[in-house]
N, CA, C and O atoms as a Tripos MOL2 file, in Angstrom:
@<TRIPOS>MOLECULE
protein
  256   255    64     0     0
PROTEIN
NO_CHARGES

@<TRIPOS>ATOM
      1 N         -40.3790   20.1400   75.1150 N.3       1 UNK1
      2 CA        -39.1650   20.9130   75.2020 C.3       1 UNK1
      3 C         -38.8080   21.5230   73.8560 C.2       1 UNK1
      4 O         -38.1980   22.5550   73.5760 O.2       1 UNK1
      5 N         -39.3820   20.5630   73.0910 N.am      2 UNK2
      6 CA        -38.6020   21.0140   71.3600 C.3       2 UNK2
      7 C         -39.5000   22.5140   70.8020 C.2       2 UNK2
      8 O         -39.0170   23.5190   70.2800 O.2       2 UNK2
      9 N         -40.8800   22.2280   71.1210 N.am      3 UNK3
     10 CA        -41.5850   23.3520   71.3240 C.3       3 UNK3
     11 C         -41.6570   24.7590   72.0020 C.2       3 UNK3
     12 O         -41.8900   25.9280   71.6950 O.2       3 UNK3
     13 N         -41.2830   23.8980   73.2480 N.am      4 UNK4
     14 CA        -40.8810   25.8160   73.6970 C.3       4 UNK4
     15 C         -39.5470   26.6640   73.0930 C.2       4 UNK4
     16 O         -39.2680   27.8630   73.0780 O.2       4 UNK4
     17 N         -38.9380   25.5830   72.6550 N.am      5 UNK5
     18 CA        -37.3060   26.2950   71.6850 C.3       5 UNK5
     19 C         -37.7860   26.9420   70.8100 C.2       5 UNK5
     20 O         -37.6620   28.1660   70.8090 O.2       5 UNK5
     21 N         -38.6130   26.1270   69.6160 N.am      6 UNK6
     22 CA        -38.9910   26.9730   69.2660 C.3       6 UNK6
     23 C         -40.0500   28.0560   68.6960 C.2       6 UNK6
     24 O         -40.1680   28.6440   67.6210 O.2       6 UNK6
     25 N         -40.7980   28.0470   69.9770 N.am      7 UNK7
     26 CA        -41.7660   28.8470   70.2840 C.3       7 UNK7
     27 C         -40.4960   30.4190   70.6580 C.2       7 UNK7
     28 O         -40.5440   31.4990   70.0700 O.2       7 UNK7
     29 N         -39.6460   30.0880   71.6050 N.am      8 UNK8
     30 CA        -38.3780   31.1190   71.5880 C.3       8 UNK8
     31 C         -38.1300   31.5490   70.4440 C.2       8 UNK8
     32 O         -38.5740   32.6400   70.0850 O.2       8 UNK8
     33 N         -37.4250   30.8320   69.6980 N.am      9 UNK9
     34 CA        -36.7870   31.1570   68.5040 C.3       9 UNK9
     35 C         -38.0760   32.4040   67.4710 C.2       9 UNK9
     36 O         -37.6820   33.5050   67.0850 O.2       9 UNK9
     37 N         -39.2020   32.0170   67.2690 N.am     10 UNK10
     38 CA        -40.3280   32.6320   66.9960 C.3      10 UNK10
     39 C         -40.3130   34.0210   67.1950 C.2      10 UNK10
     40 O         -40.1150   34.9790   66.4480 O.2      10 UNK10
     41 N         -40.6530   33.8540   68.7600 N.am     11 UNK11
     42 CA        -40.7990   34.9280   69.4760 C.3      11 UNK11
     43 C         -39.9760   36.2850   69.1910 C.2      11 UNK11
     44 O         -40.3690   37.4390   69.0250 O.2      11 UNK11
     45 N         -38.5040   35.6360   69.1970 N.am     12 UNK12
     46 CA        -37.1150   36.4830   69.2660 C.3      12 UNK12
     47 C         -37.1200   36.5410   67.6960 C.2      12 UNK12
     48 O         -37.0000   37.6790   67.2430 O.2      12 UNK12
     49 N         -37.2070   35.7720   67.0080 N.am     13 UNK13
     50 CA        -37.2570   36.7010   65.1520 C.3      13 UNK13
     51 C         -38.4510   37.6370   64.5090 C.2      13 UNK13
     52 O         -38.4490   38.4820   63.6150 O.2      13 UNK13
     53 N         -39.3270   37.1770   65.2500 N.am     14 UNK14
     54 CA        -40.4060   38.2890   64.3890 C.3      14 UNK14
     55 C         -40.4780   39.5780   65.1410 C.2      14 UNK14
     56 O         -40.1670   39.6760   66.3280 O.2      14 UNK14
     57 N         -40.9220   40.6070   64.3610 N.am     15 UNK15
     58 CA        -41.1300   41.8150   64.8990 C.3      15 UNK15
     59 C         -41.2540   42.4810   65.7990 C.2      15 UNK15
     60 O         -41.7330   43.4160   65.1560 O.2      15 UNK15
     61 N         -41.2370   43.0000   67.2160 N.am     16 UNK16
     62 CA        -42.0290   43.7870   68.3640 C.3      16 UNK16
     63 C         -42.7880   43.6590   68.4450 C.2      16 UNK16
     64 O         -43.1090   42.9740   69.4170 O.2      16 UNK16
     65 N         -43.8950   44.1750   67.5200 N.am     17 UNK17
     66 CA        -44.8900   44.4050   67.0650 C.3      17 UNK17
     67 C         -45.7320   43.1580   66.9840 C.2      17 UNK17
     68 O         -46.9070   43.5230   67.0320 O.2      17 UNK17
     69 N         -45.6770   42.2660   66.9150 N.am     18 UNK18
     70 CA        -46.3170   40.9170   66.5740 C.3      18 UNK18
     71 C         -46.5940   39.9380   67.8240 C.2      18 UNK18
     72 O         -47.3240   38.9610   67.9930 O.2      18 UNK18
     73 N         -45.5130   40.7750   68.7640 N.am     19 UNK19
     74 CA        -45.5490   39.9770   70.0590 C.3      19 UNK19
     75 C         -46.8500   39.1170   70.7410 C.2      19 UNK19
     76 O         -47.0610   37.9850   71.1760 O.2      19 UNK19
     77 N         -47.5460   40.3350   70.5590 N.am     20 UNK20
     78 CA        -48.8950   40.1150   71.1420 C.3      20 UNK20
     79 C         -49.7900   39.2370   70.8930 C.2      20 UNK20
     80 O         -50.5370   38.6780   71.6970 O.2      20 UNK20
     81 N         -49.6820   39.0440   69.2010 N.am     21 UNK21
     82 CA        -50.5640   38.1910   68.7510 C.3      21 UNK21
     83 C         -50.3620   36.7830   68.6450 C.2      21 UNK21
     84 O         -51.0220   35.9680   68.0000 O.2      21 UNK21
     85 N         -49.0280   36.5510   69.6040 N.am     22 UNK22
     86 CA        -48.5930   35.0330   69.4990 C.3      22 UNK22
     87 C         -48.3250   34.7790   71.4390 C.2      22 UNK22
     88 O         -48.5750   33.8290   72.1800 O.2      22 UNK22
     89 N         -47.8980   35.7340   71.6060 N.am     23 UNK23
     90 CA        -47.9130   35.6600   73.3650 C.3      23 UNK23
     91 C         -48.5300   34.6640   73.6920 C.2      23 UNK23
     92 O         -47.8110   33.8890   74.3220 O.2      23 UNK23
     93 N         -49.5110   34.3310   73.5600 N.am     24 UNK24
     94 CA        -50.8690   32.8850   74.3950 C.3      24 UNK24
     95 C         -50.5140   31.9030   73.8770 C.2      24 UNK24
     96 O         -50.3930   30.9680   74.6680 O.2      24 UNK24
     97 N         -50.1610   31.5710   72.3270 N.am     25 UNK25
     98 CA        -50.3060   30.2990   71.9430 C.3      25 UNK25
     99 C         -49.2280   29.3440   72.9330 C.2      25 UNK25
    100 O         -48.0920   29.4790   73.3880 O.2      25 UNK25
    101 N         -49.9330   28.6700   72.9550 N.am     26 UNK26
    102 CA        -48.9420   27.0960   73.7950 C.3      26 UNK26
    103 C         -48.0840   26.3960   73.5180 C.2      26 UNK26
    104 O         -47.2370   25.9630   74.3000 O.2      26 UNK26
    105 N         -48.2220   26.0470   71.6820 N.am     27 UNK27
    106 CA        -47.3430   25.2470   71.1060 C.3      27 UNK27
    107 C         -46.9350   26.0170   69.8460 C.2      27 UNK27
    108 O         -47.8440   26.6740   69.3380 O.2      27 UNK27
    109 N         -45.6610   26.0640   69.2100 N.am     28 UNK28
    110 CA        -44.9910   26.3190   67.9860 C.3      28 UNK28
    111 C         -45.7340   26.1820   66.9930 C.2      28 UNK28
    112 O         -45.3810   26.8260   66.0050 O.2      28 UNK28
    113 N         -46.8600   25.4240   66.8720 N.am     29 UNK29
    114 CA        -47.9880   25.0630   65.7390 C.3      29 UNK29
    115 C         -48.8460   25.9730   66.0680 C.2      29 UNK29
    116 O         -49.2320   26.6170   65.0920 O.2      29 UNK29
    117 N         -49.2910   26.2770   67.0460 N.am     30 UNK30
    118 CA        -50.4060   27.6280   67.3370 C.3      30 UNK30
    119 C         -49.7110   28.5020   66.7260 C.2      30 UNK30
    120 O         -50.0550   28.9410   65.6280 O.2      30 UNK30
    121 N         -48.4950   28.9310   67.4300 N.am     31 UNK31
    122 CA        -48.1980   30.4060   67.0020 C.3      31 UNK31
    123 C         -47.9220   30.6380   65.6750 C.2      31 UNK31
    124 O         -48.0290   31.7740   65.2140 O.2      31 UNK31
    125 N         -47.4300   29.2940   64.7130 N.am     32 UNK32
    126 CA        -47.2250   29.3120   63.3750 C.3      32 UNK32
    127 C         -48.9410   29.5060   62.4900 C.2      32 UNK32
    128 O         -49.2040   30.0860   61.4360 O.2      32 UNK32
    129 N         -49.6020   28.9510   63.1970 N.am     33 UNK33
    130 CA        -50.8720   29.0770   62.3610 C.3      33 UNK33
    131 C         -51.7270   30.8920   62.6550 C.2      33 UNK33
    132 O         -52.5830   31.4980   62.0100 O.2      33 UNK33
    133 N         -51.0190   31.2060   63.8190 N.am     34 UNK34
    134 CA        -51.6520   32.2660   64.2020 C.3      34 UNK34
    135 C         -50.8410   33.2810   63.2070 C.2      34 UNK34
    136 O         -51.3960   34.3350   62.8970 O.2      34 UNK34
    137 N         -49.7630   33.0330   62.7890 N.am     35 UNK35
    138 CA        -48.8880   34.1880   62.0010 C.3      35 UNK35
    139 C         -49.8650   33.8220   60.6480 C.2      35 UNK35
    140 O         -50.7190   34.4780   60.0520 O.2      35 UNK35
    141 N         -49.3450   32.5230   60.4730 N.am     36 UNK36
    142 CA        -50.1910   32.0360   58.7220 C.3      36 UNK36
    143 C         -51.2610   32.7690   58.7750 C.2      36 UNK36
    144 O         -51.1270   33.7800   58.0860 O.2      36 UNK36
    145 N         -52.4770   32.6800   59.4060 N.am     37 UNK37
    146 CA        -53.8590   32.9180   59.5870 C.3      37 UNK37
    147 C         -53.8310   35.0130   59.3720 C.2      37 UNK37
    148 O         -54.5210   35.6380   58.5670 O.2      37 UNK37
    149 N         -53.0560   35.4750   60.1420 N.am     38 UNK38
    150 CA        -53.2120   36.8560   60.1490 C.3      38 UNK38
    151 C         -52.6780   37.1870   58.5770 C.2      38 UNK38
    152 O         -53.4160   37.7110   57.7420 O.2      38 UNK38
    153 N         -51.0200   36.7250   58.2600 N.am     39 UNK39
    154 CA        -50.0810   37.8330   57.5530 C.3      39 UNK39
    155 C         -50.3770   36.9210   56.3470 C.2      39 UNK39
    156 O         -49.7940   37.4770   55.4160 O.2      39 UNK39
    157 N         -50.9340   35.8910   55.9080 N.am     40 UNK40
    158 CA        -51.1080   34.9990   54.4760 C.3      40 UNK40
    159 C         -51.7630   35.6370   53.9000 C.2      40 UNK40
    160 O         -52.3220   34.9680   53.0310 O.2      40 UNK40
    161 N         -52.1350   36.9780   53.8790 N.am     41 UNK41
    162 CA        -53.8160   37.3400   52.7290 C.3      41 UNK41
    163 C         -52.8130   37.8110   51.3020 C.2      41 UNK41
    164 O         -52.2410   38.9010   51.2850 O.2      41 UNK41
    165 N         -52.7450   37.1490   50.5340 N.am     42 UNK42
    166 CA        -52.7340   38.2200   48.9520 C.3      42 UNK42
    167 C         -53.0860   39.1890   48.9080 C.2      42 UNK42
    168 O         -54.2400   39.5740   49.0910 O.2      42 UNK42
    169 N         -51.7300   40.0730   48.5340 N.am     43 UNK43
    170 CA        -51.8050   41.7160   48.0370 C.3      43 UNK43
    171 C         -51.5820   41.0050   46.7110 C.2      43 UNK43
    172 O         -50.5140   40.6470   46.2150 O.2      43 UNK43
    173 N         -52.7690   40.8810   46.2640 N.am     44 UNK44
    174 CA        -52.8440   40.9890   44.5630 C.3      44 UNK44
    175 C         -52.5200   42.0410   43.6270 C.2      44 UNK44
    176 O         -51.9960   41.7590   42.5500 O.2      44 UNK44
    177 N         -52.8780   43.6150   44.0570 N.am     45 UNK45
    178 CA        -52.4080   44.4200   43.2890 C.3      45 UNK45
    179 C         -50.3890   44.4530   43.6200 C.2      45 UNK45
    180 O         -49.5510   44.7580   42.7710 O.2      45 UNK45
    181 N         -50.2020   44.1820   44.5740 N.am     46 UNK46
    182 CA        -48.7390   44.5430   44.7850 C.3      46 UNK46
    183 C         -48.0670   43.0200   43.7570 C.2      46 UNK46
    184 O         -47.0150   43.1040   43.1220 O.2      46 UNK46
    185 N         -48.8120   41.9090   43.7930 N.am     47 UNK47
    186 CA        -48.2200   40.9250   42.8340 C.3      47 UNK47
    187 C         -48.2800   41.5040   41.6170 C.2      47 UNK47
    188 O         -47.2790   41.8060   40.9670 O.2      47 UNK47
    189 N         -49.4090   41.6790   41.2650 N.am     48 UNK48
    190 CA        -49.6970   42.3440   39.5870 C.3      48 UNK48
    191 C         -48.1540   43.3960   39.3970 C.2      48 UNK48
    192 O         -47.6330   43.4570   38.2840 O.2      48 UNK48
    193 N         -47.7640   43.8880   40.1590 N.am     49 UNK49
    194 CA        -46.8230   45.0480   40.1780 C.3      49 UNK49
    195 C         -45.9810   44.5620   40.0650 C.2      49 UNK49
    196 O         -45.4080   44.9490   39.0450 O.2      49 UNK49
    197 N         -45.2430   43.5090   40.7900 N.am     50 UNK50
    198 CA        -43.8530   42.6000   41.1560 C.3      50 UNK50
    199 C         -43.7710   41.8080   39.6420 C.2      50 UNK50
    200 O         -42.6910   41.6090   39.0870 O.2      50 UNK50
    201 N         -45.0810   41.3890   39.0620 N.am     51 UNK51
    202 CA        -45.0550   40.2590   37.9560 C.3      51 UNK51
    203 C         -44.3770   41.9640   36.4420 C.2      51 UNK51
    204 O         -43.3570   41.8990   35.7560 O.2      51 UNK51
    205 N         -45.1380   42.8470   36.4460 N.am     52 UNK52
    206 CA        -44.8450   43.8550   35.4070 C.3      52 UNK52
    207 C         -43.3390   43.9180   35.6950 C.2      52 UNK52
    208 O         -42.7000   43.4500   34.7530 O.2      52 UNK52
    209 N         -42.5990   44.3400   36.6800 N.am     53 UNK53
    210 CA        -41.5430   44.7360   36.9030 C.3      53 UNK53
    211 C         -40.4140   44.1120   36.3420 C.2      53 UNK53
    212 O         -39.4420   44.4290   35.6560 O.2      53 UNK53
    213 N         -41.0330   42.8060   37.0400 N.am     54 UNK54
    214 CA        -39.7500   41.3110   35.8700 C.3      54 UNK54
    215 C         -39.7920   41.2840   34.8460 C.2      54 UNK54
    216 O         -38.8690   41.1010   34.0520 O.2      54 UNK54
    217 N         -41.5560   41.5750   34.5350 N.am     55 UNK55
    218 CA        -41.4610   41.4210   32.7800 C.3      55 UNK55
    219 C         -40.5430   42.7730   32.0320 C.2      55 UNK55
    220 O         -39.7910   42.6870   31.0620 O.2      55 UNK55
    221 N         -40.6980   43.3300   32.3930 N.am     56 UNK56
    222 CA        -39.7580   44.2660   31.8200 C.3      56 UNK56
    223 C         -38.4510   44.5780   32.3150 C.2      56 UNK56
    224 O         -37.8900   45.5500   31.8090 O.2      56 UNK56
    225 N         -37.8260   43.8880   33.2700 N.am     57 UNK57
    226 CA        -36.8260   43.7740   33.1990 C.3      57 UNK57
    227 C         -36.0510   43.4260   32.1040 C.2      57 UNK57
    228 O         -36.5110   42.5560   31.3640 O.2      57 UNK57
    229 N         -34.7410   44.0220   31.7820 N.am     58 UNK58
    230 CA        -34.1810   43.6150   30.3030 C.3      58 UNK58
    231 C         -32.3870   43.0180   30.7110 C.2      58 UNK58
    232 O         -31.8300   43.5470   31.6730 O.2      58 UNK58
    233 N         -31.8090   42.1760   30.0830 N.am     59 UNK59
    234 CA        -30.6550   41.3530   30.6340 C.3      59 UNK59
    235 C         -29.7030   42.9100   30.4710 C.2      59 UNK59
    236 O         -29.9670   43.5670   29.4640 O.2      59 UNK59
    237 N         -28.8020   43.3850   31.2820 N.am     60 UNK60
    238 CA        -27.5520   43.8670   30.9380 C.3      60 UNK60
    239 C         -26.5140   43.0190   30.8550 C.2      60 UNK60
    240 O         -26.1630   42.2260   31.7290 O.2      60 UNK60
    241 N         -25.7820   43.2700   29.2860 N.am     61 UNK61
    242 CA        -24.9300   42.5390   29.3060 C.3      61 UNK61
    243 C         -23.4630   43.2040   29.4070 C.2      61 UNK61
    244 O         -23.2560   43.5920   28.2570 O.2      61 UNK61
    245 N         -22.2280   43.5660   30.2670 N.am     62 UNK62
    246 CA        -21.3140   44.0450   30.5210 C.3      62 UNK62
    247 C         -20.4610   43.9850   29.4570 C.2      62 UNK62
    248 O         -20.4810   42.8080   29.0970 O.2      62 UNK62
    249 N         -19.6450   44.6710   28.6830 N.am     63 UNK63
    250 CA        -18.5050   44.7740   28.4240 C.3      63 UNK63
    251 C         -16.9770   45.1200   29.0420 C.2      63 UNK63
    252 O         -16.5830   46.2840   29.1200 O.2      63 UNK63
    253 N         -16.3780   44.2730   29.3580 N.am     64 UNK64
    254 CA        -15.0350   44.5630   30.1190 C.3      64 UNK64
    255 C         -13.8790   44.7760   28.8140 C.2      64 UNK64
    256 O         -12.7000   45.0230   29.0670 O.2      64 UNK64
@<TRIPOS>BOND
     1     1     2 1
     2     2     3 1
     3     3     4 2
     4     3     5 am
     5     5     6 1
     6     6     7 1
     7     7     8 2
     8     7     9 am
     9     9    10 1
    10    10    11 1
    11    11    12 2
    12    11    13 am
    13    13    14 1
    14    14    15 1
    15    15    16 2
    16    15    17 am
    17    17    18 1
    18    18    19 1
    19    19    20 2
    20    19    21 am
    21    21    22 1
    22    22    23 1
    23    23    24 2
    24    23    25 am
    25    25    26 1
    26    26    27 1
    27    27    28 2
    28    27    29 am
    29    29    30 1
    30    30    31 1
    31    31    32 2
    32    31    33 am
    33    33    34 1
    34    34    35 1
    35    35    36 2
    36    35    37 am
    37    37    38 1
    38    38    39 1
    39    39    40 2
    40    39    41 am
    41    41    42 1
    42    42    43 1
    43    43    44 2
    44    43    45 am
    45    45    46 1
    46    46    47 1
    47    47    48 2
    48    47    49 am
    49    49    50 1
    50    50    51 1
    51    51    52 2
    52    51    53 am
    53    53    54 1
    54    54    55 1
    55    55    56 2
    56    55    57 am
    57    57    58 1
    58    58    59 1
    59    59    60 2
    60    59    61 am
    61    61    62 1
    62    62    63 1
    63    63    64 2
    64    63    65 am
    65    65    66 1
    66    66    67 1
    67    67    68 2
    68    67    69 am
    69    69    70 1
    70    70    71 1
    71    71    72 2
    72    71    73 am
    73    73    74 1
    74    74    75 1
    75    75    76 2
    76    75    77 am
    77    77    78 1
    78    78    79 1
    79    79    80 2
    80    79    81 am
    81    81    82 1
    82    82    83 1
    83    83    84 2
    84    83    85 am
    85    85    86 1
    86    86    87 1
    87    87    88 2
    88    87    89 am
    89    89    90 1
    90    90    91 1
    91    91    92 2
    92    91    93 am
    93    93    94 1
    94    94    95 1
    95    95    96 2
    96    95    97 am
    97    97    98 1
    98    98    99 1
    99    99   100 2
   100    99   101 am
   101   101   102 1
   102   102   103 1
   103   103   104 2
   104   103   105 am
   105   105   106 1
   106   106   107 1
   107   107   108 2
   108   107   109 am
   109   109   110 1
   110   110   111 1
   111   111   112 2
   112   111   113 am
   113   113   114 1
   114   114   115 1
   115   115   116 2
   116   115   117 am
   117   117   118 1
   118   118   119 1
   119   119   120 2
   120   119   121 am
   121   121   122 1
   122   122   123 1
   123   123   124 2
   124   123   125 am
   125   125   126 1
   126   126   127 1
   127   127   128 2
   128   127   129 am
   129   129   130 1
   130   130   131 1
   131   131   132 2
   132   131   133 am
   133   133   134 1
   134   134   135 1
   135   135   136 2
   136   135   137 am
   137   137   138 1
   138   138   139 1
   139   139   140 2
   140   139   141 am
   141   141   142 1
   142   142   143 1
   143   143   144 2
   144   143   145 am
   145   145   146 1
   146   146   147 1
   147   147   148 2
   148   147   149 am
   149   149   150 1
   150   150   151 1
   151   151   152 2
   152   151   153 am
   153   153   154 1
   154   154   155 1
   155   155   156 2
   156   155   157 am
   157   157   158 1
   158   158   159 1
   159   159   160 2
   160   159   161 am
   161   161   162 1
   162   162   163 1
   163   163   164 2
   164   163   165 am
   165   165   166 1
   166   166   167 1
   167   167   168 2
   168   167   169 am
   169   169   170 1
   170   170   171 1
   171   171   172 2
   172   171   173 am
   173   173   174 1
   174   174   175 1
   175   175   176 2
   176   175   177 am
   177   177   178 1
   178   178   179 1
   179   179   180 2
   180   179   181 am
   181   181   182 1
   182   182   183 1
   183   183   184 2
   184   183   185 am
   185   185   186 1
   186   186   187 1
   187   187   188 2
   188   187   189 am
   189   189   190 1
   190   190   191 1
   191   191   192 2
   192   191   193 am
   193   193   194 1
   194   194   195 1
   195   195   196 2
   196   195   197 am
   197   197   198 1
   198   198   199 1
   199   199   200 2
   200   199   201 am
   201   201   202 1
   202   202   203 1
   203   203   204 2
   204   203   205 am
   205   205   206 1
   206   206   207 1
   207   207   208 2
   208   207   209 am
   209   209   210 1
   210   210   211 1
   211   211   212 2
   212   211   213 am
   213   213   214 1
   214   214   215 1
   215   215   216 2
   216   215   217 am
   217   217   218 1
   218   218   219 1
   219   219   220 2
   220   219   221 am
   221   221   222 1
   222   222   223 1
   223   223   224 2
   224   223   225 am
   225   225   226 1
   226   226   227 1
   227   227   228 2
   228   227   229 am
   229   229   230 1
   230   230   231 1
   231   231   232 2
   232   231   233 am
   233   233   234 1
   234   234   235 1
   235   235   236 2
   236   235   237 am
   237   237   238 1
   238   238   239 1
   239   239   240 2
   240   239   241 am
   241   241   242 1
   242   242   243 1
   243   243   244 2
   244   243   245 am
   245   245   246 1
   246   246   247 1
   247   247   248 2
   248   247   249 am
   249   249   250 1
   250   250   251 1
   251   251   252 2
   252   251   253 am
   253   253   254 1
   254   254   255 1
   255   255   256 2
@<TRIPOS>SUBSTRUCTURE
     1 UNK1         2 RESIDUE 1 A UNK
     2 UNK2         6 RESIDUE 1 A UNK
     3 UNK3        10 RESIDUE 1 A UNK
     4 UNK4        14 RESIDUE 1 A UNK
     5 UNK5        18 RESIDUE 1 A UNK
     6 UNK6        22 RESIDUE 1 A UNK
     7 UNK7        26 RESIDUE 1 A UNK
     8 UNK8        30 RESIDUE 1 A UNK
     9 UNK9        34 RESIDUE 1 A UNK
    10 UNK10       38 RESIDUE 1 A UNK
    11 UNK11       42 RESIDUE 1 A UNK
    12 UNK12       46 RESIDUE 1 A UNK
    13 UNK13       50 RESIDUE 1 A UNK
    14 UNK14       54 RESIDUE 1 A UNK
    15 UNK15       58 RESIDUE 1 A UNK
    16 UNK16       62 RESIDUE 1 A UNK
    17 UNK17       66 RESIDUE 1 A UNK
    18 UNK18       70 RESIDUE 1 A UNK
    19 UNK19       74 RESIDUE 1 A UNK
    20 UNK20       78 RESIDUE 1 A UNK
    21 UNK21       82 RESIDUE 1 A UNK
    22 UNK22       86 RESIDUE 1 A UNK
    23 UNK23       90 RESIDUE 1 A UNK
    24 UNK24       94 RESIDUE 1 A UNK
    25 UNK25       98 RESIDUE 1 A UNK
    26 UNK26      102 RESIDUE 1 A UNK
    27 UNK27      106 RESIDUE 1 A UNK
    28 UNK28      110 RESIDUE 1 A UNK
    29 UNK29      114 RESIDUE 1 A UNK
    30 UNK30      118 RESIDUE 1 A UNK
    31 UNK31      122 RESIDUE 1 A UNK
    32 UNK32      126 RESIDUE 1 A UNK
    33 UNK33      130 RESIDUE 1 A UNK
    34 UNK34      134 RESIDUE 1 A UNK
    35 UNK35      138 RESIDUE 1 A UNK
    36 UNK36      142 RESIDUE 1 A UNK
    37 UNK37      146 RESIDUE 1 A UNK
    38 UNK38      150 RESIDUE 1 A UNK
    39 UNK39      154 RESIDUE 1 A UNK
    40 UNK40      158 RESIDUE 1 A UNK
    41 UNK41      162 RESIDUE 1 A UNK
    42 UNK42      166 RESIDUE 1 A UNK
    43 UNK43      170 RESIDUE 1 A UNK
    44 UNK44      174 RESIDUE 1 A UNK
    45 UNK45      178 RESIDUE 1 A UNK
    46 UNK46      182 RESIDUE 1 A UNK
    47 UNK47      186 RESIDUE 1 A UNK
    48 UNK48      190 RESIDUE 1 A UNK
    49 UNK49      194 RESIDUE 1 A UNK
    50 UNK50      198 RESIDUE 1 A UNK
    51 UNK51      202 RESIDUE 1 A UNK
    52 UNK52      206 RESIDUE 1 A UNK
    53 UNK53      210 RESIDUE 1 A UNK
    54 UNK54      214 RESIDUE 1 A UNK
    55 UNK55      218 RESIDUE 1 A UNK
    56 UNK56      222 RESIDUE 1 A UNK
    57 UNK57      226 RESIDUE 1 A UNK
    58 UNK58      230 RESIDUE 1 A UNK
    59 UNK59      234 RESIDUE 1 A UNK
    60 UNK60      238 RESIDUE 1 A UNK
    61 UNK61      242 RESIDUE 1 A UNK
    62 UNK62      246 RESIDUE 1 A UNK
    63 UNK63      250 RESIDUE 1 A UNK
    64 UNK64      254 RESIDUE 1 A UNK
């Protein structure tokens, strides 16, 4: 029972689009490994990008 909740819950937060690729699984652990397994790959260049961005971020400090 605790599984099909939230196998629901799943279902109803992720995308439209994603429907499909979790539709079959049986249990909340399938469909979680089936998301892990597809959407986990490293965009390494988009990290390299995210890591420059912070680094150069600089503090503003406000004067009131």
């Amino acid at each position: 029972m605790v599984s099909s909740m939230i196998c629901s819950w799943i279902f109803n937060v992720i995308d439209p689009k994603l429907h499909t690729s979790v539709t079959y699984a049986e249990t909340a652990q399938d469909m979680w490994e089936n998301l892990k397994r597809q959407y986990a790959v490293a965009n390494t260049p988009k990290i390299h990008q995210l890591k420059t961005d912070l680094a150069s971020c600089k503090k503003v400090v406000l004067k009131l």
